[in-house]
N, C-alpha and C positions, 0 to 999 in steps of 0.2 A: 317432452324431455325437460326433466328440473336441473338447475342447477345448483348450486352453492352461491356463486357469486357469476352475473353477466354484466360486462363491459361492451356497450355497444356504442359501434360506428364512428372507432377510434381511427385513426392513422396510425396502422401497424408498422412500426419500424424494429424488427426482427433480430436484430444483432448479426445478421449477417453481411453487412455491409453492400446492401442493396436498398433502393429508393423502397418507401416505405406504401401501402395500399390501405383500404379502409375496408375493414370487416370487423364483427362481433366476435369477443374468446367467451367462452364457458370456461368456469372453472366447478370442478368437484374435487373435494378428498384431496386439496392441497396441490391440482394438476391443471394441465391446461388441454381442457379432455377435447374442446374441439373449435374449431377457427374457420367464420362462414359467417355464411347470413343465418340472423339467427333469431330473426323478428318474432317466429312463432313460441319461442319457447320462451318459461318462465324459468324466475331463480331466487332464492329468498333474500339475495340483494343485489341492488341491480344499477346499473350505472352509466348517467350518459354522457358520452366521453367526444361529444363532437367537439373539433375545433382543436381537440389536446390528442398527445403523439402518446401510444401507449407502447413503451419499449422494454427489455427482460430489466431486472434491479441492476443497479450498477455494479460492478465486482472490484472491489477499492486493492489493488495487487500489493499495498506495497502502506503496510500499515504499523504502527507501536503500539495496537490497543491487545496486546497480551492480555494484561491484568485488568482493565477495562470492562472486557467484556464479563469476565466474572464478577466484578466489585459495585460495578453499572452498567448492570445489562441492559436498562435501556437503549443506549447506544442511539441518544439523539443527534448530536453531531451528523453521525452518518446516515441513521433512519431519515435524515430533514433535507436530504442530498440528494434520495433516491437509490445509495449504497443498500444491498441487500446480502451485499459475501464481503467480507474482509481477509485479509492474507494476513495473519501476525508471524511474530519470528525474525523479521526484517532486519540487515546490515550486523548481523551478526549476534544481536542481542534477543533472547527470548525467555521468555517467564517457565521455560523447563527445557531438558532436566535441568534443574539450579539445586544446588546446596549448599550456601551462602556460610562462610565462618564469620563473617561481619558486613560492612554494610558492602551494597553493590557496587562495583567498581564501576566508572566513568567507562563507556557511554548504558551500562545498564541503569545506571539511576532513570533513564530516561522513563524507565517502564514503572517505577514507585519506589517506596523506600523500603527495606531490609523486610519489613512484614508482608510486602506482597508477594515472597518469593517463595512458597510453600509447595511446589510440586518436584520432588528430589527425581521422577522417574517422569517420562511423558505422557504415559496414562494416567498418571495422577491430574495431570492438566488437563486432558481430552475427558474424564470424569465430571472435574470442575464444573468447565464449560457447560455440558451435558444436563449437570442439576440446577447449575444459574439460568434455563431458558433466554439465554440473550435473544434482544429481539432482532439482531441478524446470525448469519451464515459465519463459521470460524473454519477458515483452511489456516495450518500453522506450519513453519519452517523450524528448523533448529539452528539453533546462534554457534556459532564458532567461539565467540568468546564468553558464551553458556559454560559451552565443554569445558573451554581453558581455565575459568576460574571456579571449576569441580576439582582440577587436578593437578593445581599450578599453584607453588608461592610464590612465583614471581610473571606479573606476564608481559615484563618487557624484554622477554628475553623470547627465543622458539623452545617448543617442546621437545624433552625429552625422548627416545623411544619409549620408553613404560607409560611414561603421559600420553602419547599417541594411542596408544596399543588400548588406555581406558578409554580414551575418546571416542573412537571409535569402537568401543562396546556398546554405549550408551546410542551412539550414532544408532547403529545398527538398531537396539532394542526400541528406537525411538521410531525408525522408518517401519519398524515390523508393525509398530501400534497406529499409524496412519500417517506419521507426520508425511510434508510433502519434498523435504529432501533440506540439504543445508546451505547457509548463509554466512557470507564474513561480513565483515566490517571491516576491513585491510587499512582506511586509513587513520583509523583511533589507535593512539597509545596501546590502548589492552592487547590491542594484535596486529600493530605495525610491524612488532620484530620476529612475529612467525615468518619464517623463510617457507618459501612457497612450497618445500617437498613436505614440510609439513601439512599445508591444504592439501597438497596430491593425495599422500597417504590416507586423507580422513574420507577425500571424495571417492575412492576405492570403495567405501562402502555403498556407497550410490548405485553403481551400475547395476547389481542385479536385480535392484525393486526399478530400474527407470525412473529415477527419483531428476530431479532438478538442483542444479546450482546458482544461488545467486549471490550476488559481492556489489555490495560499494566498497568501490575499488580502492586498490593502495594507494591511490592517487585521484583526484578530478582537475586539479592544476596541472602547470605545464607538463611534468610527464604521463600525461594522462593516455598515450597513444600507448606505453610502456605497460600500464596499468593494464589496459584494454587486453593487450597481447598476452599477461599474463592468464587473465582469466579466459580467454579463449585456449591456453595450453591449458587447463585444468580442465576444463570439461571433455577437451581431446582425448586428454588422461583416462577420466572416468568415462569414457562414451557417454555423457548425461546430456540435456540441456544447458545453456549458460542464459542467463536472464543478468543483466546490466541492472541495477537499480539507482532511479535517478540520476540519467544519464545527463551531461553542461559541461559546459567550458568553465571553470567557477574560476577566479581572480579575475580582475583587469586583464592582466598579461595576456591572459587566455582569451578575449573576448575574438568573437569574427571565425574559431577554429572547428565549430561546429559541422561542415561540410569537409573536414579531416576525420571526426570520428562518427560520422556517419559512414564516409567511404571504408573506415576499416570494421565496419558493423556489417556493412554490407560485405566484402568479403569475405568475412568469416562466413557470414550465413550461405556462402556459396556448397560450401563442402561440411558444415555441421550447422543443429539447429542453435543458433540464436535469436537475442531481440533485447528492450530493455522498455521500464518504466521513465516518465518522467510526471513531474506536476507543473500544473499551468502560471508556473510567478516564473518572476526574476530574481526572485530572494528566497536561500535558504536556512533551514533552522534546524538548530542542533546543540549541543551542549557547546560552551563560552570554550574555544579552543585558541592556546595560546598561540601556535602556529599560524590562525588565520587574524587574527590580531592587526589591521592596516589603517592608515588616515585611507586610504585607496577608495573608498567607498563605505557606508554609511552600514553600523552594527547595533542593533537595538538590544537590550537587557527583555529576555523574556519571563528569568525567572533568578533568585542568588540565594544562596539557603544564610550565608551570613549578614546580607541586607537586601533582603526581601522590598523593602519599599522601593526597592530604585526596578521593579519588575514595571517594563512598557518605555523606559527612558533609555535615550542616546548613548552609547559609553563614553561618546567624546563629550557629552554635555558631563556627562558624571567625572569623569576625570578633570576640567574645567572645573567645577564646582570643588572638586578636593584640592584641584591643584598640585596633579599629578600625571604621570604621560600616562598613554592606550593602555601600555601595558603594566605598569602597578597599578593601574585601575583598573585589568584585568583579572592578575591577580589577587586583590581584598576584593573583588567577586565571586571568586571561586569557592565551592565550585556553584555553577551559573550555567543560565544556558543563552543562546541567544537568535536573535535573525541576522542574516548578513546581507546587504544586497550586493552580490557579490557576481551578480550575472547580465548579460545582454541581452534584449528582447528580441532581437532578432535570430540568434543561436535557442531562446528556448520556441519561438517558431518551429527553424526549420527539425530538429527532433521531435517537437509534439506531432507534426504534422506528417514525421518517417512512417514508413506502411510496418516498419517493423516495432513501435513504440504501441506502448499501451499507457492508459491514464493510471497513477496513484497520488493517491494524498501525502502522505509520508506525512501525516498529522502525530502533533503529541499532544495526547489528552490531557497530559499530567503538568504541563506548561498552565501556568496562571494566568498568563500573557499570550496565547498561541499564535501563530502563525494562524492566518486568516483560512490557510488552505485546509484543516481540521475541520472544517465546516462549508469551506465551498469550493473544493475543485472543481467538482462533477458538476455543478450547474455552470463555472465559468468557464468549462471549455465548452457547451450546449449554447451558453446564452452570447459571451464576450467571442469565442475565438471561433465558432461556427455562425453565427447569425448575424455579429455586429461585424467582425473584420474579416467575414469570410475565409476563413484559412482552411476550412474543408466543408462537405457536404455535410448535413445533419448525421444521415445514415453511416455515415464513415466517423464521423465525431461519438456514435452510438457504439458501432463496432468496437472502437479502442477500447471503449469503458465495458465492454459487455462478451461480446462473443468470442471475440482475439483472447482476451481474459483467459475465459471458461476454455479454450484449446489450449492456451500455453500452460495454465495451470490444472488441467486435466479435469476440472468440476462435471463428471457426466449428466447431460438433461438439464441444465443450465445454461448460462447467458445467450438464448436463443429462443424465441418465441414459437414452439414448436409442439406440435398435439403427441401429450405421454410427458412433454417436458413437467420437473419443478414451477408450481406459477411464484417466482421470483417477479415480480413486475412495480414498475416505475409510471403513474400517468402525469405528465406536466405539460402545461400550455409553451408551443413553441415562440410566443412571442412575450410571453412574460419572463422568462426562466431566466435566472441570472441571480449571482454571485453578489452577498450584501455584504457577508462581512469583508472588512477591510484589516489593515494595519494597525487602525487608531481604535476600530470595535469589532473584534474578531470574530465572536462569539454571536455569532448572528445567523439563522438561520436562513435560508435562499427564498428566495420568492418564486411563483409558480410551481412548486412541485405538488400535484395536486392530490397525488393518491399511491402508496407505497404496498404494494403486496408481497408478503415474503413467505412461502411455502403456504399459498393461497388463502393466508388472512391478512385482512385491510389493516395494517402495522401506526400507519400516517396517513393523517392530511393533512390540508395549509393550518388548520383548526389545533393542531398536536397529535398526539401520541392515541392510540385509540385500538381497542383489540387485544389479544394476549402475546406476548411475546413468545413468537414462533419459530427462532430460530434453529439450527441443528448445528453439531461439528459434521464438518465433512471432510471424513478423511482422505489418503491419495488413494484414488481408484485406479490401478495400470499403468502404463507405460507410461510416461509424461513425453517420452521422444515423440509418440504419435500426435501429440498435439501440434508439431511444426511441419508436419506433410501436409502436401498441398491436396483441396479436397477435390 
């Protein structure tokens, strides 16, 4: 028997959140055709993989790389991670359908500027993707505040009925063409003032593809259990999934409340499917938001379109230097983006470590300055929060990133190490693996990741980038409810 490619006498860790075994995978034709001992057989490339943990590619849920993926398909950041699928679409903003009258409205900027937004229908995007070969995996959402500024002059206000009644055309035409179901963004301007029968009405279109809902919510501060309840009555509504993204306690105020909204995560999930994403910091980033504006804790400038030189600097240092308070140095930042440390380490413990959480980046490429996690979640939850401080098993730290993944977001023959599967696959050394960039140097690739396979070409190694870029769009395949029953 030939193969394609053999990996031998790896530590199989499977994505099914079971301890991991040592055997050889065959791959042929892009698969993972058989898993065994496999001493006797040859393969025209071949590889030895003692000592290093061979587990499915990472599935990053919870991403901004829309435009990304077609403009740089490369897609190093997350090839350099072990990331083999990305979820774009996220918090309500997505790169289609858009048909922009001028530039993109706060928080769309986040995804480029006015020229990136050239897909008015969602197969025009799912096209895109398809001729750019990225060299990962694209499952996509549809933004809520996509729709809203298709068919709104104002969107601090709720939708019209006629406004709705378009939105959800395009909903609709957008779930027929693969997307994998929609997204708000509830606590950004653009669509804080939609009142929630408006989301009911759009998630209406949801239920008969089994599509998924997910929201960062109207809230992550203190009414954040209000928040929670809301988006669990939405998916009620639509019988869907509800998927939490980037679930924290974010202010001060809020710190120590994480074992409150875990308990009301768990609840739900009693009698409908939920669950929710988080990433492994204490600090989040996002566009420069006057609302979260505090001396409370420490706010970095990651990026300002009217003074760009102050991208990587303190706002209180910036402000101090003008000699002016947080907030008019907030404002002649605008608009900006920025980090917040605005969280507790021990609240983002116990949520990364919930059975019901899964890993994402919620990186932005398009930040000058990024947030360190664009380039290293996935290895510091592997390397820092499963090996150095123990907070879970390897195999259970794989799962969140891999298998949990590929069920809640419906990816069939993915994040599972399994013969007939996608060879989506990740090889890294379990005691080197770990997270370089930092705060001060973001932009830094992880250490031990030692071998990237995505639809069974060798993508990466620690060496670079190497191979053709193999990625595919993967559209939603069936019910996504199925993916929260217990197997």
């Amino acid at each position: 028997m030939k193969y394609d490619t053999l990996i031998r006498h790896a530590l199989i860790i499977d994505g099914s959140n079971t301890p991991g075994y040592i055997a050889d995978v065959g791959l042929r034709d892009g698969r993972i055709e058989t898993i065994g001992d496999l001493s006797t057989a040859t393969a025209a490339h071949e590889v030895d993989a003692t000592g290093c943990v061979l587990a499915p590619g990472f599935i990053d849920v919870h991403t901004h790389d829309d435009t990304v993926v077609i403009r740089h398909p490369q897609m190093l950041p997350k090839l350099s991670q072990g990331v083999t699928t990305v979820v774009v679409g996220n918090c309500g903003i997505s790169a289609s359908p858009v048909s922009l009258r001028s530039d993109p409205p706060d928080p769309m900027n986040l995804l480029g500027t006015r020229e990136a937004f050239v897909y008015p229908r969602f197969s025009d995007y799912r096209n895109a993707v398809e001729n750019a070969h990225p060299a990962v995996n694209v499952a996509a959402l549809i933004g809520h505040t996509a729709l809203r500024s298709n068919h709104m002059d104002d969107l601090h206000r709720t939708a019209t009925p006629g406004e709705i009644a378009a939105m959800r055309v395009q909903l609709q035409e957008s779930l027929e063409a693969g997307a994998l179901g929609l997204s708000t963004g509830l606590a950004y301007a653009s669509a804080f003032n939609a009142e929630t029968d408006e989301v009911l009405q759009l998630s209406e279109e949801l239920t008969a593809f089994g599509a998924v809902y997910t929201t960062h919510l109207r809230s992550e501060f203190e009414p954040v259990l209000e928040a929670m309840d809301e988006a669990f009555l939405i998916g009620r509504h639509a019988k869907v999934p509800v998927i939490i993204s980037h679930l924290k306690c974010a202010g001060a105020g809020n710190w120590g409340r994480s074992p409150q909204l875990l308990a009301s995560l768990e609840l739900a999930a009693k009698t409908h499917p939920v669950g929710c994403d988080c990433y492994p910091y204490a600090a989040s980033s996002s566009t420069l938001d006057l609302k979260q504006v505090t001396d409370a804790f420490r706010i970095t400038i990651t990026w300002s379109t009217p003074h760009p030189e102050m991208g990587g600097r303190d706002l209180q240092d910036i402000a101090a230097e003008w000699d002016v308070s947080l907030m008019d140095a907030a404002r002649r930042l605008q608009p900006a983006g920025a980090v917040y440390y605005g969280m507790d380490e021990a609240d983002v413990r116990r949520i990364l470590s919930h059975p019901l959480s899964m890993v994402g980046s919620d990186g932005l490429p398009e930040d000058p300055f990024p947030h360190p996690r664009l380039w290293g979640a996935f290895p510091r939850v592997l390397g820092h929060f499963s090996r150095d401080v123990g907070l879970f098993p390897l195999h259970t730290a794989v799962h969140k990133m891999t298998g949990l993944s590929a069920a809640r977001f419906g990816l069939a023959e993915r994040g599972e190490i399994r013969e007939g599967h996608w060879a989506d696959l990740v090889l890294f050394d379990p005691l080197r693996v770990r997270d370089v960039a930092d705060f001060k140097a973001p932009q830094r690739a992880a250490q031990g990741i030692e071998g990237v396979w995505v639809n069974g070409e060798l993508s990466y190694t620690e060496q670079g980038v190497c191979g053709r870029r193999s990625g595919r769009f993967l559209a939603r395949q069936g019910d996504l409810r199925k993916g929260f029953l217990p197997k």
